[in-house]
C-alpha positions as CSV (number, residue, x, y, z in Angstrom):
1,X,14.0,11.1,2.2
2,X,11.9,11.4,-1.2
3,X,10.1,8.8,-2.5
4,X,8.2,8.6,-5.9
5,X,5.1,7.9,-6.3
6,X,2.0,7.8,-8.5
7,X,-0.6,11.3,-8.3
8,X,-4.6,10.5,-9.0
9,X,-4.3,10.6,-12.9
10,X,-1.2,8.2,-13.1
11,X,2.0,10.5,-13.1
12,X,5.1,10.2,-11.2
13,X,5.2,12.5,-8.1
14,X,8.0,13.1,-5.8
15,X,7.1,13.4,-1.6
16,X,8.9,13.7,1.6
17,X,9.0,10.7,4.0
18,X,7.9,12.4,7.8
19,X,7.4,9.9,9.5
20,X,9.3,5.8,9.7
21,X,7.4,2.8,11.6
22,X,10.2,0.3,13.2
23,X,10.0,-2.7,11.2
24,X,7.7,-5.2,13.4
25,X,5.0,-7.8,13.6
26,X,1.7,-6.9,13.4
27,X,-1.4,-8.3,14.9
28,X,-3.9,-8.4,12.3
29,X,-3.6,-10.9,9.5
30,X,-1.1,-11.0,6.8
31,X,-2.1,-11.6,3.3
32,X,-0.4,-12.0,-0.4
33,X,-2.2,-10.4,-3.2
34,X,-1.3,-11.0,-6.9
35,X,-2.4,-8.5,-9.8
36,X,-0.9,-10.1,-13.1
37,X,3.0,-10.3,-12.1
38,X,2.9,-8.3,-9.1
39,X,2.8,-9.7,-5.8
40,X,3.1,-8.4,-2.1
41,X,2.8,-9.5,1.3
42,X,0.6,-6.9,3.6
43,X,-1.8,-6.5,6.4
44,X,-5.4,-6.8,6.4
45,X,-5.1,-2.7,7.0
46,X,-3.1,-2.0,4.5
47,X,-5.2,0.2,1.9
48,X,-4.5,-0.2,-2.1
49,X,-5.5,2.6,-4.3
50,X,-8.0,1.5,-6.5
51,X,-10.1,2.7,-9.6
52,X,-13.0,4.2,-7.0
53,X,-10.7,4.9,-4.4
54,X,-8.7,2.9,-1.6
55,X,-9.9,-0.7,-0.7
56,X,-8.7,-2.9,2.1
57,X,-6.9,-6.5,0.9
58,X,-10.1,-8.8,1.8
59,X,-12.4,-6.2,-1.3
60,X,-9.5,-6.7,-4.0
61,X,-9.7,-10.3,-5.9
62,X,-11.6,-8.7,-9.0
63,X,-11.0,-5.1,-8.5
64,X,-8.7,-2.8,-10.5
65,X,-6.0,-1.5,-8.6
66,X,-3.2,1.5,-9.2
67,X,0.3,0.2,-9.7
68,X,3.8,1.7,-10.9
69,X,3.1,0.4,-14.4
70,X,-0.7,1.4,-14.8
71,X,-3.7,-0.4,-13.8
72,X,-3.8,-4.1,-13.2
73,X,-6.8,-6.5,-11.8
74,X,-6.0,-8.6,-8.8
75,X,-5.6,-12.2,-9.6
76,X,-6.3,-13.6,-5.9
77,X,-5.0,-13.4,-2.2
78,X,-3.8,-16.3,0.1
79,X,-3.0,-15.7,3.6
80,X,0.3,-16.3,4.7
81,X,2.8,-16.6,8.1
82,X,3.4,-13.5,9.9
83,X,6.7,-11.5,9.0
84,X,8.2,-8.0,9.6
85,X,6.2,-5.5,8.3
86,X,6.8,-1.2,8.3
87,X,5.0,1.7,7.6
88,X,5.3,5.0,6.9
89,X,3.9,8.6,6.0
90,X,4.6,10.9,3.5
91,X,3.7,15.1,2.4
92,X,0.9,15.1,-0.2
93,X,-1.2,12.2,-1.2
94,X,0.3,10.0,1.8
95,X,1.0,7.1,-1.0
96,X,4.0,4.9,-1.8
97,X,4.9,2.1,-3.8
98,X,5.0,-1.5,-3.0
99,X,6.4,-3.7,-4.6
100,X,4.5,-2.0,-7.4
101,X,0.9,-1.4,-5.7
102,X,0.2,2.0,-4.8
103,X,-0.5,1.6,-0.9
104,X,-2.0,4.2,1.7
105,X,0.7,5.4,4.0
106,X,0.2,5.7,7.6
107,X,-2.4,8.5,9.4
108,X,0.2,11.0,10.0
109,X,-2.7,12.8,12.5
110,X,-2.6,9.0,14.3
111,X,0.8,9.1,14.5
112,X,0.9,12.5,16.7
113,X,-0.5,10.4,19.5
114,X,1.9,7.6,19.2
């Protein structure tokens, strides 16, 4: 599959998926984060592109984060009940979109030894 996501100076960019996590629960903790009016439900691992870089959930409230419609600050993050969650990997920068953020996709070395 091809996905589209967002290079280092804000342009659209097309990659390859290589690599699908099964839909499943995870053990760490699950979080929402706002930015404006985005809003999505993630891990604690989950990394968001940032301004300086990529930043896990619990270092966003205040920072300035990449999404599909430029840069936004997030607002705050609540914790929230456990759901499904997935992950994947893709050629190039190894980013995708969610739900608007630009997200970190999974270590494709990592997922070798899987």
């Amino acid at each position: 599959d091809i996905i589209v996501t967002k290079d280092d100076y804000g342009n659209d960019v097309e990659e390859t998926v290589v690599w699908v996590q099964e839909p499943k629960i995870s053990g760490d903790y699950y979080l929402e984060i706002f930015a404006d009016e985005l809003c999505v439900t993630t891990t604690s691992t989950q990394e968001f592109k940032t301004a300086y870089g990529f930043k896990f959930p619990e270092k966003l409230v205040g920072e300035v984060v990449v999404t599909d419609r430029g840069y936004k600050v997030v607002d705050a993050l609540h914790p929230i009940d456990k759901e499904l969650v997935y992950d994947f990997a893709t050629t190039g920068s190894n980013t995708y979109i969610a739900n608007g953020f630009v997200v970190k996709g999974a270590n494709y070395g990592d997922i070798h030894s899987l």
